[in-house]
DOZABA-110016 format. One record per residue: residue number from 1; residue in three letters; x, y, z of N, C-alpha, C in turn. Coordinates in steps of 0.02 Angstrom, whole numbers, plus 50000, padded with zeros to 5 digits. Layout:
BEGIN
<node NUM ALA <X Y Z> <X Y Z> <X Y Z>>
...
***
This chain:
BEGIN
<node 1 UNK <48854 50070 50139> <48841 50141 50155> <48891 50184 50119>>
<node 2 UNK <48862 50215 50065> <48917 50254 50020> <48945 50319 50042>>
<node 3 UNK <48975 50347 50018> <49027 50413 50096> <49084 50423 50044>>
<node 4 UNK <49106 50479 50057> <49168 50516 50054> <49231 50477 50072>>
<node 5 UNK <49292 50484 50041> <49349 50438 50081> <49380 50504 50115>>
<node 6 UNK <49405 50468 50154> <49439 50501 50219> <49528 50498 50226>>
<node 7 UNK <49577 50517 50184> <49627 50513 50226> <49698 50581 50218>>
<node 8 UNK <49713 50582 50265> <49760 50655 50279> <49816 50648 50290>>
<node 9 UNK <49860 50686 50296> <49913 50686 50306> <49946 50737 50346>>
<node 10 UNK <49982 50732 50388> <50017 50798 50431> <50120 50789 50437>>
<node 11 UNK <50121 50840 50432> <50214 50839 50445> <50243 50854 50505>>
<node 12 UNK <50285 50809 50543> <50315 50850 50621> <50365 50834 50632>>
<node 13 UNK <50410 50857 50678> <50477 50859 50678> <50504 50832 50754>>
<node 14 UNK <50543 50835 50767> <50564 50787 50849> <50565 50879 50879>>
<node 15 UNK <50572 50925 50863> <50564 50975 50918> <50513 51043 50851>>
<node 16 UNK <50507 51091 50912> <50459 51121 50873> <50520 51187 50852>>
<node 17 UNK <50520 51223 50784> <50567 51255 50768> <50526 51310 50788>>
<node 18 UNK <50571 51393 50800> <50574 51449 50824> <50530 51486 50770>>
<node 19 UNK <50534 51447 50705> <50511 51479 50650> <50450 51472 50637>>
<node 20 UNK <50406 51403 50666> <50341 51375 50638> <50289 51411 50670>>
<node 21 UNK <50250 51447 50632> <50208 51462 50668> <50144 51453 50681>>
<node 22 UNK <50112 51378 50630> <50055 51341 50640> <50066 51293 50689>>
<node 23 UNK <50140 51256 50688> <50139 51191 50711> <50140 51183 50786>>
<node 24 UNK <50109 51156 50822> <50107 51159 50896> <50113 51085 50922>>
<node 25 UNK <50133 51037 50881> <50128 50954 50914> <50195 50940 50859>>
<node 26 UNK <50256 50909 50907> <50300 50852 50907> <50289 50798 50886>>
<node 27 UNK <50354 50766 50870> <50323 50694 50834> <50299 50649 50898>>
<node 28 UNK <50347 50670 50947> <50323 50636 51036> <50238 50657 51033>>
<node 29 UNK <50239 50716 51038> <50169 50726 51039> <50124 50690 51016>>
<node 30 UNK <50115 50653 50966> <50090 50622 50887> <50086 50553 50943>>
<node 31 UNK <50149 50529 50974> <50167 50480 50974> <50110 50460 51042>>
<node 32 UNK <50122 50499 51075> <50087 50492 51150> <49999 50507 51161>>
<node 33 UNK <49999 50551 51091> <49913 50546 51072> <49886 50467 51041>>
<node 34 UNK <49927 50440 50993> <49924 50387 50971> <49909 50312 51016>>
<node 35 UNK <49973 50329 51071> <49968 50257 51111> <49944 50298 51167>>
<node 36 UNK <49895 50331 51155> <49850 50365 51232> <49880 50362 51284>>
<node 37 UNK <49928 50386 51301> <49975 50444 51351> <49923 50455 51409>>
<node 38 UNK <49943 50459 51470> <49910 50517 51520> <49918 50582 51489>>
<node 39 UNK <49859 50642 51489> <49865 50704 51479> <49883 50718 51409>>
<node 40 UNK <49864 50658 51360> <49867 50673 51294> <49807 50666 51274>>
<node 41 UNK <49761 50650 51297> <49703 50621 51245> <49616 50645 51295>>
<node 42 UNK <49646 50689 51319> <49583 50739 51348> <49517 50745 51302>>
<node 43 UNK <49517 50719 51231> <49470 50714 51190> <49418 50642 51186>>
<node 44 UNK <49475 50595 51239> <49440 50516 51240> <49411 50495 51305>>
<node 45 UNK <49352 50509 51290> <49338 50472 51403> <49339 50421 51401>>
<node 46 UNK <49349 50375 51381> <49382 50309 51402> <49423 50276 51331>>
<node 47 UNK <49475 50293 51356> <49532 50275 51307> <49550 50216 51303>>
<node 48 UNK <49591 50181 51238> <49608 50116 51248> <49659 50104 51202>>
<node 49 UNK <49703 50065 51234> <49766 50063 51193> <49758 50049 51114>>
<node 50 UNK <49791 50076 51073> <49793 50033 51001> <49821 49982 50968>>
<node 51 UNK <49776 49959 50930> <49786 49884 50893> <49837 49886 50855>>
<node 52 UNK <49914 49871 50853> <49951 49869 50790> <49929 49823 50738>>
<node 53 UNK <49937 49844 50696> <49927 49815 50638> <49984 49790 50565>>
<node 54 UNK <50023 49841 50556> <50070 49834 50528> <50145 49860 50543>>
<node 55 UNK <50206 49835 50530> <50279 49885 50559> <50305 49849 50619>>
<node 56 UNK <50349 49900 50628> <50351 49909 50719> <50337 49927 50750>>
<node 57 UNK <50321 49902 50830> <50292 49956 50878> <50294 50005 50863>>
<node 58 UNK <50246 50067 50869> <50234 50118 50870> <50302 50162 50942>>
<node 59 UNK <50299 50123 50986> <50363 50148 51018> <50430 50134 51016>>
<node 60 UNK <50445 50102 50943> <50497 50101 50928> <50519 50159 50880>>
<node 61 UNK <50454 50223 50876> <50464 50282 50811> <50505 50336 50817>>
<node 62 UNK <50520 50333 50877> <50569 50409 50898> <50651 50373 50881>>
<node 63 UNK <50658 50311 50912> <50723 50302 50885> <50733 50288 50802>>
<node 64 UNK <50671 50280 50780> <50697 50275 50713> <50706 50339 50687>>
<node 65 UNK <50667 50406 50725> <50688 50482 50693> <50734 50484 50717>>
<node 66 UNK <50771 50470 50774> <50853 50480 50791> <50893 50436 50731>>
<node 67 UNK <50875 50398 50723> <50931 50343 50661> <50926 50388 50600>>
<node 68 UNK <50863 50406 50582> <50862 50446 50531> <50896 50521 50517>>
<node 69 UNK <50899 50551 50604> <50948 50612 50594> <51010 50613 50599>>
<node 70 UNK <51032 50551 50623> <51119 50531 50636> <51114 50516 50570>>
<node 71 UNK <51096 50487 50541> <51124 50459 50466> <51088 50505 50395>>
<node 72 UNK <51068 50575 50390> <51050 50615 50359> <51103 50668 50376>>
<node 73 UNK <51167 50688 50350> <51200 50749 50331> <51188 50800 50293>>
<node 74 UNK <51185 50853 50325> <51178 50917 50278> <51246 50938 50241>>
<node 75 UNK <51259 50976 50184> <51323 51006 50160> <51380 51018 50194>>
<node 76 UNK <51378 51002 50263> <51433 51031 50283> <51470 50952 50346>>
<node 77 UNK <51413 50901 50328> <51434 50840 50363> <51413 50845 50423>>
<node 78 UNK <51358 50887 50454> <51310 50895 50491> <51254 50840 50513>>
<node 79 UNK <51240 50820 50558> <51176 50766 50566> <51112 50813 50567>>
<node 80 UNK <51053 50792 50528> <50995 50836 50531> <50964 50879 50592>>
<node 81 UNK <50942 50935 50601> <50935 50963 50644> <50867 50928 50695>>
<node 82 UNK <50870 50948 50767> <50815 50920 50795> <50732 50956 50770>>
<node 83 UNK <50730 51020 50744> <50667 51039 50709> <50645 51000 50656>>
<node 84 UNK <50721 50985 50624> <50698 50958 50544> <50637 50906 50537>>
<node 85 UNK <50600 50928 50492> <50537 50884 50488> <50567 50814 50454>>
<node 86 UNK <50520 50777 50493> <50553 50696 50492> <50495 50637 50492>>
<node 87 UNK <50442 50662 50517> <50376 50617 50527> <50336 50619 50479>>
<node 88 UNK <50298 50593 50448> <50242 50595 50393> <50191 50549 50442>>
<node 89 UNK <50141 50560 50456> <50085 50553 50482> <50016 50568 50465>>
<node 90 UNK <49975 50506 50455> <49917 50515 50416> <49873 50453 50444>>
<node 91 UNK <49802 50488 50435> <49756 50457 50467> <49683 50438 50403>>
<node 92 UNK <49673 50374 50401> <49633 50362 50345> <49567 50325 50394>>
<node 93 UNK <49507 50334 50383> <49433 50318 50415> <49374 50314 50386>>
<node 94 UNK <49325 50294 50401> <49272 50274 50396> <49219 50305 50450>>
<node 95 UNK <49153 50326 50414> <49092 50366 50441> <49068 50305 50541>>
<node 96 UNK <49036 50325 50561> <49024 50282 50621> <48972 50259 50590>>
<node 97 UNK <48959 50191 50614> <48902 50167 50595> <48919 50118 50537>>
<node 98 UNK <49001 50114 50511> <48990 50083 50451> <49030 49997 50462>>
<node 99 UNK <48995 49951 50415> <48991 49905 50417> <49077 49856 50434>>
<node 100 UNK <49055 49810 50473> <49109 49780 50490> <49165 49761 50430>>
<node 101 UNK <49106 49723 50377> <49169 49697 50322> <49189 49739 50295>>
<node 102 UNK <49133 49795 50276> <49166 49863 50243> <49223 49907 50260>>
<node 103 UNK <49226 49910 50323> <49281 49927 50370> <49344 49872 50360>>
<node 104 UNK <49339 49833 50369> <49391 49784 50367> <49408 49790 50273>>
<node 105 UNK <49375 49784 50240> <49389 49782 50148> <49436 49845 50135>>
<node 106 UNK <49409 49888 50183> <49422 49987 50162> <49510 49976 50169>>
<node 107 UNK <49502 49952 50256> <49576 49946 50279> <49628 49898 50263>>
<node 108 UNK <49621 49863 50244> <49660 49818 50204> <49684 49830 50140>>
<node 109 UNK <49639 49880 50108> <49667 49895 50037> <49713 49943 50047>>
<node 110 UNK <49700 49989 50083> <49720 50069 50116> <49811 50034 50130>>
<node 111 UNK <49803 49981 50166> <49877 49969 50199> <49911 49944 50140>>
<node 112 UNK <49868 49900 50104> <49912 49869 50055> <49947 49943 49993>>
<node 113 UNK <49914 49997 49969> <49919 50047 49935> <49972 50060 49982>>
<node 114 UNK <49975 50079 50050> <50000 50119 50078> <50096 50085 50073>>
<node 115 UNK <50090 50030 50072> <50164 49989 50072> <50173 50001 49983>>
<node 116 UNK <50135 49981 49955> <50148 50003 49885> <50176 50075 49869>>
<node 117 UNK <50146 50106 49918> <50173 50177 49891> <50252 50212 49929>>
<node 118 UNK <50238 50173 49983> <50293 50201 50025> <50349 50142 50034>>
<node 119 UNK <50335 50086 50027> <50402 50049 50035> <50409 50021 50101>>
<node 120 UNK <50476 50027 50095> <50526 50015 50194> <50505 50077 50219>>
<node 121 UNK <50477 50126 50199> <50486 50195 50207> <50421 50177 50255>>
<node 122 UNK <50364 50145 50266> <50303 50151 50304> <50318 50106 50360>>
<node 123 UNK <50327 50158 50445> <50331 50110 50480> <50311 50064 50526>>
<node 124 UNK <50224 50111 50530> <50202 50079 50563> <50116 50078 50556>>
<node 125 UNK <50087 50058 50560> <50003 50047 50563> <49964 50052 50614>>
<node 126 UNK <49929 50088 50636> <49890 50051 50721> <49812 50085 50698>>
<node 127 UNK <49774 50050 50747> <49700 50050 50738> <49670 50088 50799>>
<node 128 UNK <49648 50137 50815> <49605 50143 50882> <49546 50121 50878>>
<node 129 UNK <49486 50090 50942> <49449 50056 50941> <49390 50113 50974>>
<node 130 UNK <49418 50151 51000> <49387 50188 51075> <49353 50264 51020>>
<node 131 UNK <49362 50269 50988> <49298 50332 50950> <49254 50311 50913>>
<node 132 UNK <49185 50326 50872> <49132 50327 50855> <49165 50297 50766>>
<node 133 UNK <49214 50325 50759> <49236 50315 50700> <49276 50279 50685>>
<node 134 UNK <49289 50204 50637> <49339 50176 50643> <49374 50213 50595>>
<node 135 UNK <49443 50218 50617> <49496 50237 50587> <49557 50205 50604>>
<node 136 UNK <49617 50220 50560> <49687 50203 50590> <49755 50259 50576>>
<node 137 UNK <49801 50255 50607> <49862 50307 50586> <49891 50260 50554>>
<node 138 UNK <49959 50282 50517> <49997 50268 50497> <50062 50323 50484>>
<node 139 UNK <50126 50302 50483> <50192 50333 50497> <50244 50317 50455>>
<node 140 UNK <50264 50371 50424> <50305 50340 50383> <50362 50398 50364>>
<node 141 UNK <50441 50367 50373> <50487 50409 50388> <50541 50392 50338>>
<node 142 UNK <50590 50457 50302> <50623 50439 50264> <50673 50407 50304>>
<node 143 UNK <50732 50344 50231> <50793 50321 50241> <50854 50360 50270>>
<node 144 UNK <50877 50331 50310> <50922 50359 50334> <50967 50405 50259>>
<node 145 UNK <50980 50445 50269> <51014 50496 50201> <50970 50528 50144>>
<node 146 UNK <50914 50522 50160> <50853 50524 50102> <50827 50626 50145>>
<node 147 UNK <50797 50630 50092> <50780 50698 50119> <50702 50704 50131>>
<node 148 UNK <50651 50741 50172> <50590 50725 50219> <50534 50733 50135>>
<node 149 UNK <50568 50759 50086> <50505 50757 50023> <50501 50688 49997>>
<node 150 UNK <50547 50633 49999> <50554 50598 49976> <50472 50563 50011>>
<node 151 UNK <50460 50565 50045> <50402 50548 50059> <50335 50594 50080>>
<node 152 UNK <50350 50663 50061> <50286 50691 50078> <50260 50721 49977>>
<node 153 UNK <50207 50696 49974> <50213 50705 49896> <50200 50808 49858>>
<node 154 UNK <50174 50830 49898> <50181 50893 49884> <50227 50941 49893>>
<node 155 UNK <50295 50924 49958> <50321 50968 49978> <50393 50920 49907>>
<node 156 UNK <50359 50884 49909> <50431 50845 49830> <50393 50872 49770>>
<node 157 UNK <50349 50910 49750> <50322 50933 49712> <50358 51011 49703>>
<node 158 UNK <50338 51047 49763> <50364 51112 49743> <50459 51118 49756>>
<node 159 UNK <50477 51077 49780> <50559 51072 49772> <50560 51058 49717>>
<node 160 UNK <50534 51013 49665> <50564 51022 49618> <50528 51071 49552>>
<node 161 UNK <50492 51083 49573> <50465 51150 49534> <50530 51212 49547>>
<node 162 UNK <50547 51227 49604> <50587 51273 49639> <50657 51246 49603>>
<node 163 UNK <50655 51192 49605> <50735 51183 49575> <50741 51183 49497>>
<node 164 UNK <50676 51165 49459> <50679 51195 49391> <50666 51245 49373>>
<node 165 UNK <50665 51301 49415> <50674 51374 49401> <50592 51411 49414>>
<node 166 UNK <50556 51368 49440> <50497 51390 49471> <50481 51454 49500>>
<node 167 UNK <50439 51482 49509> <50431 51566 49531> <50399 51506 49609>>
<node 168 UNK <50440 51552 49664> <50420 51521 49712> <50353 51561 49761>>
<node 169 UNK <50309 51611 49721> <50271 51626 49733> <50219 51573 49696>>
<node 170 UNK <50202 51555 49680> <50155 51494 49642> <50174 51429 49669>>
<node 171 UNK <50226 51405 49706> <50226 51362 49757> <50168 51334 49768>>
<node 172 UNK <50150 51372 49829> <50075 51350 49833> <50020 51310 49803>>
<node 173 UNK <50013 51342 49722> <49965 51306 49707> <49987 51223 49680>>
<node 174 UNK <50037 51235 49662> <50103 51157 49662> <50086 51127 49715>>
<node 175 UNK <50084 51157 49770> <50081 51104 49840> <49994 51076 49838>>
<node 176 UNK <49943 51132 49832> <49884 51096 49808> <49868 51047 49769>>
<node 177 UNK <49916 51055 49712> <49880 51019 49647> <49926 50953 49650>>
<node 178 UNK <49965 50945 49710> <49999 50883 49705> <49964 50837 49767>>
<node 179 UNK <49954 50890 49803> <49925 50851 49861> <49837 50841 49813>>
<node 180 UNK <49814 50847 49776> <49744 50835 49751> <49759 50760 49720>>
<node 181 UNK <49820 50773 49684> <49835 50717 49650> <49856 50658 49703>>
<node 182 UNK <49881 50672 49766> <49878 50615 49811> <49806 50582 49827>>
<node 183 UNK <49751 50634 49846> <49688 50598 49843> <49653 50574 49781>>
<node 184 UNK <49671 50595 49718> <49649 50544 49679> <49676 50495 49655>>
<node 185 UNK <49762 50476 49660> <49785 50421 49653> <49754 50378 49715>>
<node 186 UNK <49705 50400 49784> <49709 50362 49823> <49635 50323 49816>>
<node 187 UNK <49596 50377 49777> <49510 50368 49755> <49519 50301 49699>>
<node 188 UNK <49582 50299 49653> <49583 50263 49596> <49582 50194 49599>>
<node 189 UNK <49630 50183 49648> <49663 50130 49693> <49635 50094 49748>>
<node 190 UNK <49583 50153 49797> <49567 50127 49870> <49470 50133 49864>>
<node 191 UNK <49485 50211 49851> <49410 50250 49852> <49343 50201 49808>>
<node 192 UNK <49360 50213 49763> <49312 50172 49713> <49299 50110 49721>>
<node 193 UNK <49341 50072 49724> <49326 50007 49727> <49284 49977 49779>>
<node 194 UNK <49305 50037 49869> <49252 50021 49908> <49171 50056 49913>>
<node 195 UNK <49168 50079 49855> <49121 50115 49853> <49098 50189 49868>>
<node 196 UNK <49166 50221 49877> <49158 50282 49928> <49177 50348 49853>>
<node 197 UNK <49165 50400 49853> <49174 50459 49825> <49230 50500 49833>>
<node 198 UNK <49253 50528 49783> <49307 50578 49784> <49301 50638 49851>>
<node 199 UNK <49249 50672 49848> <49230 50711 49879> <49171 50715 49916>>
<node 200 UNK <49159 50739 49963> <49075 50760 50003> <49055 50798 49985>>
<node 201 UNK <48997 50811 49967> <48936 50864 49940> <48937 50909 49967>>
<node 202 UNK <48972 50930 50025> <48937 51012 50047> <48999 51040 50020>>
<node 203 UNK <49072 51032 50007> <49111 51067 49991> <49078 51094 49908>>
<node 204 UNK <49066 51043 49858> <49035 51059 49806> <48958 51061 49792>>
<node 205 UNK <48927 51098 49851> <48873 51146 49853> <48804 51085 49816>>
<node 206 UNK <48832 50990 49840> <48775 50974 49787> <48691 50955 49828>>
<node 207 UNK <48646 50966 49785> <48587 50956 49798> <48583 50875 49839>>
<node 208 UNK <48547 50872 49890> <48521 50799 49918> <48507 50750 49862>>
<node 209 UNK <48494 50753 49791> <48462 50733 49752> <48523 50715 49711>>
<node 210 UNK <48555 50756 49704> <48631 50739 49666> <48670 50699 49709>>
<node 211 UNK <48681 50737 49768> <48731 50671 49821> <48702 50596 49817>>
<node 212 UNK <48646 50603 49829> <48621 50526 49820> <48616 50481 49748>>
<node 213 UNK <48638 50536 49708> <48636 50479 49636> <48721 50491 49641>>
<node 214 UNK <48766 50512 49654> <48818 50508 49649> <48829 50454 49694>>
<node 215 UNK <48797 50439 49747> <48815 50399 49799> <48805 50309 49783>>
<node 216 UNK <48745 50323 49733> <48731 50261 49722> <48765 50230 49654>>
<node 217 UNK <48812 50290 49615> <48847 50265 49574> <48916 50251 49594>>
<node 218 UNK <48929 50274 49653> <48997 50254 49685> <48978 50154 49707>>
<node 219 UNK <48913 50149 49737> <48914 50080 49757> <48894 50044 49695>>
<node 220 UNK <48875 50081 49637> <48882 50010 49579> <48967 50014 49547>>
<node 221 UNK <48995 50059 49555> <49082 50055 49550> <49106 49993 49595>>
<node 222 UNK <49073 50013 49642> <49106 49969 49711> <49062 49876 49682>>
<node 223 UNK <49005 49877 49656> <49011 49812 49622> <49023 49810 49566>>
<node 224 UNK <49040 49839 49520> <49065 49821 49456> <49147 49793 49510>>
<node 225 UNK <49196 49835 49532> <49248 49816 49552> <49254 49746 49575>>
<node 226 UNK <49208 49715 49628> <49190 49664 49639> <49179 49607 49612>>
<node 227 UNK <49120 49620 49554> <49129 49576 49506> <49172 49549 49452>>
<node 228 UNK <49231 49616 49419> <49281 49622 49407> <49356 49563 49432>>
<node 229 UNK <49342 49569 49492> <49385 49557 49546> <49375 49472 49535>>
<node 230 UNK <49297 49450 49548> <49269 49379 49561> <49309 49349 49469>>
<node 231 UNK <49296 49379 49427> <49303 49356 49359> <49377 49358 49379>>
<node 232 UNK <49403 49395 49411> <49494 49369 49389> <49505 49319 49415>>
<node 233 UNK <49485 49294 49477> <49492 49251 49520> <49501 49195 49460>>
<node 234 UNK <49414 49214 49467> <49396 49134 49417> <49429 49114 49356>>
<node 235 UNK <49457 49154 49331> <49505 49141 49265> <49564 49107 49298>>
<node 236 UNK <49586 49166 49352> <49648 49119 49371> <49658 49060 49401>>
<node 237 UNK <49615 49040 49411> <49590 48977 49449> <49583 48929 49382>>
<node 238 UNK <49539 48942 49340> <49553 48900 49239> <49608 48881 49242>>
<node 239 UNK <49644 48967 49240> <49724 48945 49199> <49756 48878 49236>>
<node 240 UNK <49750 48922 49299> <49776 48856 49383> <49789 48784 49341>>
<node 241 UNK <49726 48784 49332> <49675 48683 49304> <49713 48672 49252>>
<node 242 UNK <49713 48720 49197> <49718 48707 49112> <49777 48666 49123>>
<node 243 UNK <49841 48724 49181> <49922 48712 49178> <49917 48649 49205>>
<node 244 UNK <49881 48632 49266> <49900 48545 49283> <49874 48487 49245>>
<node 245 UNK <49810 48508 49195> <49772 48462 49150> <49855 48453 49100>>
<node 246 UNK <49858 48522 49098> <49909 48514 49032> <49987 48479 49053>>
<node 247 UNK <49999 48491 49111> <50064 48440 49148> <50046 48364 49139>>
<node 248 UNK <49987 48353 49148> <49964 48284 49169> <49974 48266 49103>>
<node 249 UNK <49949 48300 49042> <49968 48249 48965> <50024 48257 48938>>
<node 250 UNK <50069 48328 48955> <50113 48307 48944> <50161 48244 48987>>
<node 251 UNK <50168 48240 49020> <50192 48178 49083> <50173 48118 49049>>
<node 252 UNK <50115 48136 49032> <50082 48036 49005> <50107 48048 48932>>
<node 253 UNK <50106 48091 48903> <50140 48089 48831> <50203 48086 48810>>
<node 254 UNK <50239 48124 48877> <50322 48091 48895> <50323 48017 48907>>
<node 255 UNK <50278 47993 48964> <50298 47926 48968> <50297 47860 48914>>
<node 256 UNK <50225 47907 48875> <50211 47850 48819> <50290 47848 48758>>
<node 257 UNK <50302 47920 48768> <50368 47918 48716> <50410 47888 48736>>
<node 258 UNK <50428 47886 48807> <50493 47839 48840> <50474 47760 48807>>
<node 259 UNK <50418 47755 48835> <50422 47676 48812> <50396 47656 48746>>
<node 260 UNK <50390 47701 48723> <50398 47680 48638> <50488 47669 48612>>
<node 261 UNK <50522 47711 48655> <50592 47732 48630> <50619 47666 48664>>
<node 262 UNK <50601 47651 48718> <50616 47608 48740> <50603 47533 48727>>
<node 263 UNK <50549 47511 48688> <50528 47482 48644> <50558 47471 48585>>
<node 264 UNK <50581 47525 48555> <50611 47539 48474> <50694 47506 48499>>
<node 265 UNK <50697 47519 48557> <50793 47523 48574> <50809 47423 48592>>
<node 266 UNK <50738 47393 48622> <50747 47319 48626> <50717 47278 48562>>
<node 267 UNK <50665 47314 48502> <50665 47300 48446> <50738 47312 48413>>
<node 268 UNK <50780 47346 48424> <50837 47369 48367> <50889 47290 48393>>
<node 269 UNK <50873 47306 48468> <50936 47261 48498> <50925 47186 48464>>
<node 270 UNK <50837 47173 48455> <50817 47092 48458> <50846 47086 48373>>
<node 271 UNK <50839 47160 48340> <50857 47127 48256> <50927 47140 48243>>
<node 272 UNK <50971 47175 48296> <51047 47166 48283> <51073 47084 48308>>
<node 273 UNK <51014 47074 48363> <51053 46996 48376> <51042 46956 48330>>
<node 274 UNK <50977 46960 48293> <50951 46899 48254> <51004 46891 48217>>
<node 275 UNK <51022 46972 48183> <51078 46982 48114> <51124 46938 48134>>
<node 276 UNK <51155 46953 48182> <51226 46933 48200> <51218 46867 48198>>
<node 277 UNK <51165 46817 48236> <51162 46750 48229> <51155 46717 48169>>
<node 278 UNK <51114 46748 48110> <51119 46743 48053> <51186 46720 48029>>
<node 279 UNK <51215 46783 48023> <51297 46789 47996> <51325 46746 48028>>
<node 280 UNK <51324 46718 48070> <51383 46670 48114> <51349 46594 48084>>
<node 281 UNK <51282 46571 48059> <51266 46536 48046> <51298 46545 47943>>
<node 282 UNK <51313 46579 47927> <51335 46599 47850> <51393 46573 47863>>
<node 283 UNK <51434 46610 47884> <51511 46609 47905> <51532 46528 47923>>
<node 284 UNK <51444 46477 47981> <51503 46421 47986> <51485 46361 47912>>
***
């Protein structure tokens, strides 16, 4: 079932600053929606705990934003403030209705990219089971002394635009065009291969007729990748054979040399004795 890929990202902080004036959810907040809290999840009528999958407990995430603000100093030998944004949180999914292995292929690649991209830095994985849609979160928080862009890829985009002398009115479109570039390093890597599209058709206004030939060239991507995939196998699996075919003659072509050498060394010995008996028969 070919589809749009799905995954986002949000920023939050252990308290809410005086200054923000979109942000209305804590990283607690995040945390207690996640592992379905009483009075967090008014959106689920029958809720159910989540599946970890990768990391640490998910309730081990607040002390790691405390480790991370004791051991992050500002200029003046300060520990990071309790607003300071510290959480990276993002949620990657799949349409309802979609296929078990497909679901399982999607998410497996998704986590494996996701450690590739983030490191020690990703800490945790979990799955909810209880909505229409499979999906999963994931969390991922800078090193203790590291600063919160180091892992959010747009807001490390316009810092350093800003620090190479950037007009910080154009910011903005820096923060777009980096965060675009996060979903297509993620289409390159994740999207394609399972068959799914950069984008959904109604944002780019396309005809039923176009979505569906786009749709069906995303699932011959998704088997070219496949078949791609089967041919590496199978090569590497050759090479596998060639290397132990090729151990095995060399081994028997070592051994045949030993006992040729070894051969040559009790031929040398049998005609130094003969010599010598010779000569002792001259001599008497």
């Amino acid at each position: 079932m070919a589809t749009y890929q799905f995954i986002h990202v949000d920023s939050y902080s252990r308290t809410l600053s005086k200054k923000a004036k979109n942000a209305k959810w804590t990283a607690k907040d995040v945390i207690n929606e996640a592992t379905r809290q009483p009075g967090a999840i008014p959106h689920i009528s029958s809720p159910k705990p989540p599946i970890h999958i990768f990391g640490a407990p998910i309730g081990q995430l607040l002390t790691t934003l405390d480790e991370w603000a004791l051991g992050t100093k500002d200029s003046k030998g300060r520990s990071a403030r309790k607003d300071a944004v510290c959480l990276l949180s993002g949620v990657f999914s799949m349409p309802a209705g979609t296929h078990q292995e497909d679901w399982l292929n999607f998410k497996n690649d998704t986590i494996l990219w996701l450690k590739k991209k983030y490191g020690n830095r990703l800490r945790t994985v979990i799955e909810h089971i209880d909505e229409d849609h499979p999906h999963c979160h994931f969390y991922v928080v800078p090193n203790p002394g590291e600063s919160f862009e180091v892992v959010h890829q747009g807001r490390h985009a316009v810092k350093a635009f800003v620090s190479a002398g950037g007009d910080k009115r154009s910011s903005n479109d820096v923060y777009r065009m980096a965060m675009r570039s996060y979903q297509d390093e993620f289409f390159s890597e994740v999207g394609m291969r399972n068959g799914l599209t950069r984008i959904g058709p109604r944002r780019r206004r396309l005809t039923r007729a176009a979505w569906q030939a786009e749709k069906q060239q995303a699932e011959s991507f998704k088997k070219q990748c496949q078949l791609a995939e089967e041919m590496v196998k199978n090569a590497d699996a050759f090479v596998k054979l060639a290397e132990i075919d090729s151990e095995v003659i060399v081994n028997e072509a070592l051994g045949e040399a030993e006992n040729l050498v070894s051969s040559a060394r009790s031929e040398r010995l049998k005609i130094i004795g003969d010599a010598n008996k010779e000569s002792e028969k001259i001599k008497s």
